[in-house]
SETI-176397 format. One record per residue (C-alpha): residue number from 1; residue in three letters; x, y, z. Coordinates in pm, 1 decimal. Example, Ala and Ser with C-alpha at 12.3 -4.5 7.8 and 13.67 -1.06 7.14 Angstrom:
BEGIN
SITE  nr rest       c1       c2       c3
SITE   1  ala   1230.0   -450.0    780.0
SITE   2  ser   1367.0   -106.0    714.0
***
This chain:
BEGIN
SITE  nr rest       c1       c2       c3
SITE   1  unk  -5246.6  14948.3   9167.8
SITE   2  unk  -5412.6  15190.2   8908.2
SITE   3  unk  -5547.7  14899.0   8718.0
SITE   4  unk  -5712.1  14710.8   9011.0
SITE   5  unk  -6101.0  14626.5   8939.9
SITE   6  unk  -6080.7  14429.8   9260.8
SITE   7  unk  -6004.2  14652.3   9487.2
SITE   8  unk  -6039.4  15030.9   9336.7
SITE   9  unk  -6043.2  15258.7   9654.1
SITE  10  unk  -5864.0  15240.6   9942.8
SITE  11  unk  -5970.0  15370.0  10296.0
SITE  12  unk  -5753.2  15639.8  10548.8
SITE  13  unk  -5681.3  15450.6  10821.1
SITE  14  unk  -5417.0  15468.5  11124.3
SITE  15  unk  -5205.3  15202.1  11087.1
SITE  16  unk  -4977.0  15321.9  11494.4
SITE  17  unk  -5035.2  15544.4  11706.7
SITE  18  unk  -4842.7  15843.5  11746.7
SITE  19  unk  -4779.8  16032.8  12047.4
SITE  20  unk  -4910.7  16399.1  11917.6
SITE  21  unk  -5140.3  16273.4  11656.5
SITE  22  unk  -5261.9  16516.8  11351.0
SITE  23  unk  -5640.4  16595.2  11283.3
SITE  24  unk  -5671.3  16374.0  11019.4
SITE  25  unk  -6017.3  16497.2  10999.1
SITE  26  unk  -6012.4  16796.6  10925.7
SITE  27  unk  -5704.3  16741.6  10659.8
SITE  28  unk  -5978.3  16480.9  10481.6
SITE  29  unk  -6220.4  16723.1  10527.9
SITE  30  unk  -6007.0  17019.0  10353.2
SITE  31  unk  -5827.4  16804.4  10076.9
SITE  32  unk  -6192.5  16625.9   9950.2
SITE  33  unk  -6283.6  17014.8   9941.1
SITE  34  unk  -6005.9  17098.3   9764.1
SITE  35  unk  -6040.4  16869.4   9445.1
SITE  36  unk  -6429.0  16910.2   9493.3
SITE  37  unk  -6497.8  16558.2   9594.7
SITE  38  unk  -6354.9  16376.2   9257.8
SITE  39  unk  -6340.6  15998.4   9358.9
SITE  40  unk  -6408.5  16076.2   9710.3
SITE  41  unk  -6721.5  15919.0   9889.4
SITE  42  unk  -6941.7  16174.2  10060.4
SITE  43  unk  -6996.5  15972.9  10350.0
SITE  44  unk  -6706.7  16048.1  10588.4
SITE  45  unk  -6579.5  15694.7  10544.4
SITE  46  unk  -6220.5  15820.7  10453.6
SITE  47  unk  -6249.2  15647.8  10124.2
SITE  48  unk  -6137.6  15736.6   9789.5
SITE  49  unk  -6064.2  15604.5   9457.7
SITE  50  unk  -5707.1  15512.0   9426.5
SITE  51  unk  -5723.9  15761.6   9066.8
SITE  52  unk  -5838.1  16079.1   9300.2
SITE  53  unk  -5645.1  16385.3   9324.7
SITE  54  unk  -5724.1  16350.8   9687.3
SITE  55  unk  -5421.2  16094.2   9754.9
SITE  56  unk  -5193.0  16362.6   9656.0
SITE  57  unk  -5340.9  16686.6   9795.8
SITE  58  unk  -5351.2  16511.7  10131.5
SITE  59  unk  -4947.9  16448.4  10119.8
SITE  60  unk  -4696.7  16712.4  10195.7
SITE  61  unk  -4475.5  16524.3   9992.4
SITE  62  unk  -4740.6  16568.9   9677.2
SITE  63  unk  -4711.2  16232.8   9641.5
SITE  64  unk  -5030.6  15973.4   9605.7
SITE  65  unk  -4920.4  15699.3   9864.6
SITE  66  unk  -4830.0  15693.4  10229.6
SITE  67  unk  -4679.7  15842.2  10436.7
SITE  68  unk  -4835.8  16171.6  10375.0
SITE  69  unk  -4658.3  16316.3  10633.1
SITE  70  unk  -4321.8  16340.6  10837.8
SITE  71  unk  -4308.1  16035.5  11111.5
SITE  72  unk  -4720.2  15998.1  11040.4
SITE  73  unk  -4892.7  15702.0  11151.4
SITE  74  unk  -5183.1  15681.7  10916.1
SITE  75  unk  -5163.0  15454.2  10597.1
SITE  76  unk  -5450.6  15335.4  10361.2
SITE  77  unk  -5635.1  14944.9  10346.0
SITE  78  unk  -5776.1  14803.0  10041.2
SITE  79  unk  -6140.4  14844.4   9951.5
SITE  80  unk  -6264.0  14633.9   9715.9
SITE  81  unk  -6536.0  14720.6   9438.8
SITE  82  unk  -6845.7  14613.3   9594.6
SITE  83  unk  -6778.7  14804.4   9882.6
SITE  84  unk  -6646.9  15124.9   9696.8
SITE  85  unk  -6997.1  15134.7   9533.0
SITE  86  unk  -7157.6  15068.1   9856.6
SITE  87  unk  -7018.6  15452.1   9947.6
SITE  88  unk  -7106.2  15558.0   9644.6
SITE  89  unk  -6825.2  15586.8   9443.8
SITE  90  unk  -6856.0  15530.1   9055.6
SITE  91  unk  -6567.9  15303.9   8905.6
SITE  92  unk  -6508.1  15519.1   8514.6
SITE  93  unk  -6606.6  15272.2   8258.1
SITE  94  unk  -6287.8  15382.0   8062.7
SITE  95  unk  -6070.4  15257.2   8377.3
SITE  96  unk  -6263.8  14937.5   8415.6
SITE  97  unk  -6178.5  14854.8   8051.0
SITE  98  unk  -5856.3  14840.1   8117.4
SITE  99  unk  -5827.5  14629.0   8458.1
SITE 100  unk  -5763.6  14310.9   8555.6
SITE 101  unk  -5609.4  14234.5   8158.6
SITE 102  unk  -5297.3  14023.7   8048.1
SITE 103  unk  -4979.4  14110.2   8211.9
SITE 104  unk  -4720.0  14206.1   7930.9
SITE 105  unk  -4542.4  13926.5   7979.0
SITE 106  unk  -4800.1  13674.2   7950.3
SITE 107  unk  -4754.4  13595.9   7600.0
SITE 108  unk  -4388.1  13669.6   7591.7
SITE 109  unk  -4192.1  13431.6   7385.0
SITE 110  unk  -3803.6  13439.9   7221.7
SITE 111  unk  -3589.9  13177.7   7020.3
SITE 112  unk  -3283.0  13056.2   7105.0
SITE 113  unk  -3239.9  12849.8   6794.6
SITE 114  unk  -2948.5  13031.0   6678.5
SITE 115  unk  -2754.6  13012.7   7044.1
SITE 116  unk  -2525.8  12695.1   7037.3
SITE 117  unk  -2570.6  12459.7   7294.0
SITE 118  unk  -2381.7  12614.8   7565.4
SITE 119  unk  -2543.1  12955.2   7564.5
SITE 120  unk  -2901.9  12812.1   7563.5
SITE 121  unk  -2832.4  12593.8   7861.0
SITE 122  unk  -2673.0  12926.1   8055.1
SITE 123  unk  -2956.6  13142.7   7931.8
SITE 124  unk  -3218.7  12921.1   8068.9
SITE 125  unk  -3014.6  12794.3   8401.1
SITE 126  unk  -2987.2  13201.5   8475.5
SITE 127  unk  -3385.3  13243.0   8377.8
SITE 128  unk  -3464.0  12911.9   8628.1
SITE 129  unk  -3844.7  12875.4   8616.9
SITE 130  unk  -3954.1  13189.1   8434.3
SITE 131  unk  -3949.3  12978.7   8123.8
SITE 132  unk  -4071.4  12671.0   7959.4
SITE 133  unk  -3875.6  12532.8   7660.2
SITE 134  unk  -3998.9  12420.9   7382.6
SITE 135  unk  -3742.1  12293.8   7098.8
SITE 136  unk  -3590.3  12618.7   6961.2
SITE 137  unk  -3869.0  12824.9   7171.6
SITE 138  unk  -3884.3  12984.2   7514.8
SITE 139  unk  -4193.6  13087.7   7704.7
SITE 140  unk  -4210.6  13288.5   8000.5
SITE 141  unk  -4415.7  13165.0   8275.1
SITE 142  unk  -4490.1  13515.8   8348.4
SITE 143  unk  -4460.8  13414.5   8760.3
SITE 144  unk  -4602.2  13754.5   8894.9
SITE 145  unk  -4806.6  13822.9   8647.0
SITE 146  unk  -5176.1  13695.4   8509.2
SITE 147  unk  -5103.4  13430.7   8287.5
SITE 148  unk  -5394.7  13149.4   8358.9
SITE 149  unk  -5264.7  12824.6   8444.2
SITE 150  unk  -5434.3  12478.8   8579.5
SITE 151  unk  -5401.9  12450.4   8985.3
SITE 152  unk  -5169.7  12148.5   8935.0
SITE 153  unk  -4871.3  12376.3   8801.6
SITE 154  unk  -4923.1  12660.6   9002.3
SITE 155  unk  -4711.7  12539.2   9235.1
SITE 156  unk  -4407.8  12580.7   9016.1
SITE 157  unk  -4552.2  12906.2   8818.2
SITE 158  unk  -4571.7  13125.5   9148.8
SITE 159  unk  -4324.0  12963.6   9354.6
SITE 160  unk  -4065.2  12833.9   9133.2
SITE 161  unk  -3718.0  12931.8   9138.6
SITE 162  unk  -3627.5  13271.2   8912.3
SITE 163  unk  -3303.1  13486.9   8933.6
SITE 164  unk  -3321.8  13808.3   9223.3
SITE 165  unk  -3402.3  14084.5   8961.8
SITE 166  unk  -3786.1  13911.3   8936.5
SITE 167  unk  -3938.6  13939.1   9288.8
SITE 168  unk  -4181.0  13698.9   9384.5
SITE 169  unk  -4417.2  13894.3   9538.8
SITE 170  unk  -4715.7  13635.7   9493.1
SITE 171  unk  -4512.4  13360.3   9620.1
SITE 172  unk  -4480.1  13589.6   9914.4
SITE 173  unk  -4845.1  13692.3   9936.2
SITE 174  unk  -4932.4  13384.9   9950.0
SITE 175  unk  -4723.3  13215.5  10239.0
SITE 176  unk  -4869.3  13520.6  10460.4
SITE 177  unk  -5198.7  13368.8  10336.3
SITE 178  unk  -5150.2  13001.3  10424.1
SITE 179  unk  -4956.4  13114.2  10732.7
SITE 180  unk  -5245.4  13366.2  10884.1
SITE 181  unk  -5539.7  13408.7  10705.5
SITE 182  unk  -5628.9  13683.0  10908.0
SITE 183  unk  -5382.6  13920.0  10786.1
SITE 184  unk  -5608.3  13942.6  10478.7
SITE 185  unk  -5921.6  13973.2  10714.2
SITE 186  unk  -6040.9  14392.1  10680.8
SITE 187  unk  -6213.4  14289.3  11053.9
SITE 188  unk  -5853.7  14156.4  11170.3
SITE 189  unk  -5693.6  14499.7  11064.3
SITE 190  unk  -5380.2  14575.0  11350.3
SITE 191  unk  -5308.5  14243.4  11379.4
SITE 192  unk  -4917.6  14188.5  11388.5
SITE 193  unk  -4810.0  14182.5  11017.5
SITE 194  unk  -5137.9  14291.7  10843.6
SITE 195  unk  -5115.4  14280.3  10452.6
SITE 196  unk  -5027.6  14576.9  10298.2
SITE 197  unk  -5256.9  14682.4   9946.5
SITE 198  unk  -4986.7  14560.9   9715.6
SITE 199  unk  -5007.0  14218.3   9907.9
SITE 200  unk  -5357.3  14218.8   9890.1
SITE 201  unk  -5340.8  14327.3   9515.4
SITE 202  unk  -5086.8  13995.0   9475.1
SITE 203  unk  -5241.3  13744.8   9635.7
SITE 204  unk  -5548.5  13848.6   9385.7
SITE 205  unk  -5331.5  13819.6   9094.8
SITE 206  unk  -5216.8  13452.4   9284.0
SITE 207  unk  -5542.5  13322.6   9315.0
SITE 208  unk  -5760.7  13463.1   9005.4
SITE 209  unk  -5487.5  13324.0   8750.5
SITE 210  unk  -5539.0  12976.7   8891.2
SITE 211  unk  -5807.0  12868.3   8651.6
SITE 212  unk  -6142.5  12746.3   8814.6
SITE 213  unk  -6189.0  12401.3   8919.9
SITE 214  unk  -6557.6  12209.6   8978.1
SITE 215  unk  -6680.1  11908.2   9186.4
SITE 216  unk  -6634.3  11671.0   8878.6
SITE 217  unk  -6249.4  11741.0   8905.5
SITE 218  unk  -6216.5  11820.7   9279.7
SITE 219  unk  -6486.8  11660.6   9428.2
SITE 220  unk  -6686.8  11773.0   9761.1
SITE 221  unk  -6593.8  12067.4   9973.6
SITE 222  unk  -6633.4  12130.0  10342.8
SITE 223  unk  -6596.9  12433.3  10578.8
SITE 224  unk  -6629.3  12398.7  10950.1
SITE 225  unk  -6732.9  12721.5  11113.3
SITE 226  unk  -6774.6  12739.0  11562.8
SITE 227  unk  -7071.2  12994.4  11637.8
SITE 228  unk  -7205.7  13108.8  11930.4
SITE 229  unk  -7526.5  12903.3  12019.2
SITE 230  unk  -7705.0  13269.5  12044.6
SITE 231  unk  -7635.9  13313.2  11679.9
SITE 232  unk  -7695.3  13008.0  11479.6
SITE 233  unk  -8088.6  13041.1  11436.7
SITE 234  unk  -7970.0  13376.5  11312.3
SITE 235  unk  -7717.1  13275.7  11101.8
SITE 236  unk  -7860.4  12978.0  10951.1
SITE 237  unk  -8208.8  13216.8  10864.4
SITE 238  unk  -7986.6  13472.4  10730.4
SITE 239  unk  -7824.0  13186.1  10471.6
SITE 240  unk  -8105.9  12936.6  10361.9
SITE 241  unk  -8231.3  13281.0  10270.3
SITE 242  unk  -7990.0  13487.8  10115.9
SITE 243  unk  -7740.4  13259.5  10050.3
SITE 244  unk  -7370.9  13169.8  10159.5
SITE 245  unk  -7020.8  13367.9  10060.8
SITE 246  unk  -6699.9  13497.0  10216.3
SITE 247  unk  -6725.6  13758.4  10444.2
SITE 248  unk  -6718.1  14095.4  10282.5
SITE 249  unk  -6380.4  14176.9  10484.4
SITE 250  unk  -6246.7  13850.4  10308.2
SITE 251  unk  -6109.1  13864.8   9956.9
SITE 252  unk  -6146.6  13469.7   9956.5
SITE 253  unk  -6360.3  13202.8  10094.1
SITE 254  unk  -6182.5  12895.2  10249.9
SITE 255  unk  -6294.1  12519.0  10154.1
SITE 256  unk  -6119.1  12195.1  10194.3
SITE 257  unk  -6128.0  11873.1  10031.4
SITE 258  unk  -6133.1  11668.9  10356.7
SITE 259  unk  -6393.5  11652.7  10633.0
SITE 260  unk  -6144.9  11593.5  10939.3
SITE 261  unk  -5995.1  11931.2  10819.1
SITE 262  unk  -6372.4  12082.3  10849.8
SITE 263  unk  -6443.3  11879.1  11165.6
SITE 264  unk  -6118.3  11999.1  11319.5
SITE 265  unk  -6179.3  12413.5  11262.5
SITE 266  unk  -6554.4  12328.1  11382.4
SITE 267  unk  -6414.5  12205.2  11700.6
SITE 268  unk  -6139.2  12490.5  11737.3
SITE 269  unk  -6362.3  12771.2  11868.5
SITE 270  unk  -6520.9  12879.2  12226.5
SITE 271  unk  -6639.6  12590.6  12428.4
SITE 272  unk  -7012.9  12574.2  12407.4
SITE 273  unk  -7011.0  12700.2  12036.6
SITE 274  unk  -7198.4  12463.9  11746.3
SITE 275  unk  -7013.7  12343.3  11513.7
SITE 276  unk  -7143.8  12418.7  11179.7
SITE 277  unk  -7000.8  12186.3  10868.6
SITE 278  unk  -7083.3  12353.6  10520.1
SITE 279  unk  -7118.7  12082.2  10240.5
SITE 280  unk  -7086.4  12234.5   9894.2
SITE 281  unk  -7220.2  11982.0   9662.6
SITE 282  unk  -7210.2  12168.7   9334.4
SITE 283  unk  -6955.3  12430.3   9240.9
SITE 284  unk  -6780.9  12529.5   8933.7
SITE 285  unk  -6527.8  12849.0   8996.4
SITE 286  unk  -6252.2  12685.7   9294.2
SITE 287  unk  -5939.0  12774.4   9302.6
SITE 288  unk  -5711.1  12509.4   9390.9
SITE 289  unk  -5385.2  12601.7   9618.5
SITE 290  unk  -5255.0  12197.4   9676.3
SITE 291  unk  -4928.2  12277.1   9431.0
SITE 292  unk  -4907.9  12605.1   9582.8
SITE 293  unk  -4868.3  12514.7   9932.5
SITE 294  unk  -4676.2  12210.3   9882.8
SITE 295  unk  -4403.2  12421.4   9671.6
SITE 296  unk  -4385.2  12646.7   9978.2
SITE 297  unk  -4342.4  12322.9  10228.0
SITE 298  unk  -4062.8  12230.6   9979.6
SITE 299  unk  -3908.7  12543.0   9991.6
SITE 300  unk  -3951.2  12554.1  10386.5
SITE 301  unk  -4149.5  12921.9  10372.9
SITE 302  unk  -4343.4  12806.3  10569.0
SITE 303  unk  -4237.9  12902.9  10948.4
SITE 304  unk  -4543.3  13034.8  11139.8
SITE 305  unk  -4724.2  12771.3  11228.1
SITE 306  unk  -4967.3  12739.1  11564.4
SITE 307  unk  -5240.8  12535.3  11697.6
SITE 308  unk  -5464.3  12795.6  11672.6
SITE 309  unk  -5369.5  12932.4  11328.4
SITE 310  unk  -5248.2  12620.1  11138.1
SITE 311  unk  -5083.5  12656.9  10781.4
SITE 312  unk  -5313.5  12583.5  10527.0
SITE 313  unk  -5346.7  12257.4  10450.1
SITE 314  unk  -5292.5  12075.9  10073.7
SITE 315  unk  -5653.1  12011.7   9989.6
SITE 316  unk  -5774.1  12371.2  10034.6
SITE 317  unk  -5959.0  12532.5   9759.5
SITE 318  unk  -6047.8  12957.8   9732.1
SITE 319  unk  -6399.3  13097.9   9635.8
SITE 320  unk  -6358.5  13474.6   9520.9
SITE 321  unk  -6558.2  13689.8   9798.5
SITE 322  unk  -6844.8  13771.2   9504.5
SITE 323  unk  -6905.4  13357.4   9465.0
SITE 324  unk  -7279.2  13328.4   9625.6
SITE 325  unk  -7413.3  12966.6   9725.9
SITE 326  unk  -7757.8  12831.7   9795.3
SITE 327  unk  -7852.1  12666.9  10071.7
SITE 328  unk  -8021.5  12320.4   9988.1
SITE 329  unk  -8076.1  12141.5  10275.1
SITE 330  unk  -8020.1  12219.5  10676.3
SITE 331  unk  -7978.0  11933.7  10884.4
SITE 332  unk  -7959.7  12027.4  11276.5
SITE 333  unk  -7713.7  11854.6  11510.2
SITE 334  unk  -7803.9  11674.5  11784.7
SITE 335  unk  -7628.5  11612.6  12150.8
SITE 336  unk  -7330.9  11755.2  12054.5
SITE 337  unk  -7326.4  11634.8  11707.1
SITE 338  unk  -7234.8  11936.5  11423.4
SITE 339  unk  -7489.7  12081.9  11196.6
SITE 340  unk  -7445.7  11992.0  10836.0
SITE 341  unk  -7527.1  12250.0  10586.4
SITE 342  unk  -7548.1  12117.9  10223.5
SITE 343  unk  -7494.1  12419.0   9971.4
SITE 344  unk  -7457.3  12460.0   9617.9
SITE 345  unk  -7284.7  12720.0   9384.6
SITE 346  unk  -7548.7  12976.3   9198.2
SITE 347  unk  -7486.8  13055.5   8841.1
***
């Protein structure tokens, strides 16, 4: 998590309740004195760099991750860059340089020309699909790691099968995706199951290595959004002026590639609400998850499903939180019809 330009700071935040709880407070208060404020925001938003000394003068345990006490209940949430500069917290140029590289293993390659027949078929049986082979070469697929590849064979990159000493911790982030997006939702935060950082920090990895797709390869994208009719005027001012993007609690945006999928998440709020359908007409940095999800159907990981919170569905593509979009024309609904909102992606 050192190496995270996406999200580097993470906030102090109770994650249960306990019965006698500590003052938190004042232990901030004391430990940000302590190491004179290095990498801690000045704000008293209980957010720090994850690099600041703070982490560990805060533990008993002198150790820079929770729990930094016996039985406590606090633990830390994510806090992406934008946001860590918003509390005025500098990111050192000499750890940005560094973050968000090649994995080690992204280039890794071996031969097995000299193994006879036997041996290579047993060495990559036992390696399943960490590796690609190529005559007398083998190349690992680097499955938890950053190694770009195009969204069709992502499925088998993140998901595929690999022997129990390689965890597949962005196969895993990602079913808790499809499954509940709000468990990556910073507004959701105490909802059952809430992502930890290193999930967070995974499904990142997932989605960002997935190389960018555009409307000449995946054609339009919709979004159906139910607001309250006290709102929209608001809403719809805020965007033709400022823009549209994700949420800044969301790591990732959420498009599809079908209308009825739109129409149907329009329709699934409070009754009275508008429907809003957001048509993006022009967009070059998607990130397709149709191999993904239909790897995980395969595998049957997919168990929590609901009316409310259906699984993601095979034509969904991901816009990064930072990806802005313009607002090109606004037509209003009528008697119950939805609003249609045609956007585009800026440079």
């Amino acid at each position: 998590m050192m190496g995270s330009l996406a999200y580097p700071a993470q906030r102090l935040v109770r994650i249960r309740y306990s019965r006698q709880p500590r003052d938190w407070d004042a232990r901030w208060r004391e430990a940000a004195a302590a190491v004179n404020y290095e990498g801690v925001a000045t704000d008293g938003s209980y957010i720090a760099l994850l690099t600041s000394p703070i982490w560990r003068k805060l533990s008993r345990f002198d150790l820079p991750y929770p729990p930094f006490d016996f039985n406590s209940g606090m633990g830390v949430d994510p806090v992406d860059y934008e946001e860590a500069q918003r509390h005025g917290l500098t990111i050192p140029e000499a750890t940005i340089e560094g973050m968000d590289g090649e994995s080690l293993n992204a280039s890794l390659e071996a031969s097995i020309g000299k193994m006879d027949g036997d041996l290579q078929q047993a060495f990559t049986r036992a390696l399943a699909d960490c590796v690609e082979v190529e005559g007398d070469r083998v190349y690992y697929t680097d499955p938890n790691g950053t190694r770009p590849v195009h969204w069709s064979e992502a499925g088998k990159v993140i998901c595929g099968q690999r022997p129990p000493v390689i965890p597949d911790t962005q196969a895993r982030a990602m079913v808790k995706f499809v499954e509940d997006q709000r468990q990556f939702d910073r507004a959701q935060r105490g909802v059952q199951g809430y992502a930890t950082q290193e999930e967070w920090q995974a499904l990142y990895d997932a989605v960002t290595r997935i190389q960018p797709t555009d409307v000449k390869e995946s054609g339009t994208l919709y979004r159906g959004m139910s607001i309250p009719p006290n709102d929209v005027d608001r809403f719809l001012s805020r965007i033709r002026r400022d823009g549209y993007q994700a949420l800044p609690t969301k790591m990732v945006d959420s498009w599809s590639r079908a209308e009825e999928t739109a129409q149907r998440f329009a329709g699934g709020g409070k009754p009275g609400n508008e429907r809003i359908i957001l048509v993006n007409e022009d967009y070059r940095s998607g990130h397709r998850i149709d191999a993904v999800v239909r790897a995980l159907q395969e595998q049957r990981r997919l168990v929590n499903k609901t009316d409310k919170h259906p699984h993601t569905n095979e034509s969904e593509v991901l816009f990064l939180q930072a990806a802005r979009h313009q607002v090109n024309k606004i037509v209003r609904g009528r008697d119950g019809t939805p609003t249609y909102v045609y956007v585009s992606e800026q440079q």
